[in-house]
N, C-alpha and C positions, 0 to 999 in steps of 0.2 A: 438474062443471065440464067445459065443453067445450076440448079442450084437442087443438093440432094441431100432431102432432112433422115435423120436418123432412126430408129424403129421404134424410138421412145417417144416421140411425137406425133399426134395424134395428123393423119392423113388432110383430114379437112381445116388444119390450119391456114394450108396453102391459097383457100379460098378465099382468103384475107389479104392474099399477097400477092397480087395480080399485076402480070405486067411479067412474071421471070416463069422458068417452063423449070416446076417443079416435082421429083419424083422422088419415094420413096424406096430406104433399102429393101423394104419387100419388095416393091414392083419390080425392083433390079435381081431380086432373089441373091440377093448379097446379106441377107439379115443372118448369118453364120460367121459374118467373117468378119475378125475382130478389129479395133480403130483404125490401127496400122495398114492391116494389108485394107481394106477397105477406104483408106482416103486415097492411096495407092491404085487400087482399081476403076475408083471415080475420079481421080484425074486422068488416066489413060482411059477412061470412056468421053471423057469433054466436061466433066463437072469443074464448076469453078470455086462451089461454098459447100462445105459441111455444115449442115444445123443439128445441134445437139443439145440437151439437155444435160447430160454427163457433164458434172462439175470436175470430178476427175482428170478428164483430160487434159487438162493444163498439164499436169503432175505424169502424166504416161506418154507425151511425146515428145519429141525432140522441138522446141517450137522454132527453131531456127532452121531446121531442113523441112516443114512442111513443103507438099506439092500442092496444097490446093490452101484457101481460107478458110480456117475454123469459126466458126460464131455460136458460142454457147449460150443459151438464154439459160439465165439466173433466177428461175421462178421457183416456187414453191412447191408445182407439182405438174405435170404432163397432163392435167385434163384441159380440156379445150377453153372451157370456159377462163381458168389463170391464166393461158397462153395470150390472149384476144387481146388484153393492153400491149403485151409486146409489140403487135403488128405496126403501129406506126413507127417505133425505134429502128425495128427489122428495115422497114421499106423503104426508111434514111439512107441507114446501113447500105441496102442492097444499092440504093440511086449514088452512092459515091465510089470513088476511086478505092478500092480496097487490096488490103496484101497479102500475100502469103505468109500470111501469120495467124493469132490465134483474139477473137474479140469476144469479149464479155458483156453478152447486153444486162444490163441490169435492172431491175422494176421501177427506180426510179426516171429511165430513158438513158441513164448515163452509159454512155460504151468507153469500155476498157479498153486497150491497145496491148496486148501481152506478147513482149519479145522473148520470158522468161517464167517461169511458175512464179505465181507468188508462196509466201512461205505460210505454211499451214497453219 
């Protein structure tokens, strides 16, 4: 799975999550260009997941016209070492059938399915 995490996630998360060909929006030199045009560009390059940290974005896209799958991890903070329990949830995540839609991993393991923002 081609899968392109976001600039607020630390690079060597990835090394946890083996098995999908992972790059970052720096590597893409796309870390300018804000959520919209940026899921935009990573699906007309072949990306298939956004990983994000941005709790936000539920609330700033349309989640019924996305072009690729969102997957925002619900931690506490972007340093490596709070991300590393995710990785088993994430590698679930990434081994099944997933949509063009928007997923909430959560720290408990539990993944959201969001067809809609939830209300603030």
């Amino acid at each position: 799975m081609k899968i392109l995490f976001d600039h607020n996630l630390p690079r060597r998360l990835r090394e946890h999550l083996p098995g999908h060909e992972i790059r970052t929006t720096r590597e893409m030199k796309w870390e300018q260009l804000r959520n919209g045009a940026l899921m935009s560009v990573a699906a007309e390059a072949g990306f298939e997941v956004f990983v994000t940290i941005d709790k936000q974005i539920e609330h700033q896209q349309n989640l019924a016209a996305l072009v690729l799958t969102v997957v925002v991890v619900d931690g506490k903070s972007n340093a490596l070492p709070a991300l590393l329990p995710f990785t088993p949830f994430l590698g679930n995540l990434f081994a099944s059938s997933l949509e063009r839609t928007l997923y909430v991993v959560e720290e408990s393991g539990n993944v959201l399915q969001l067809r809609e923002p939830r209300s603030r």
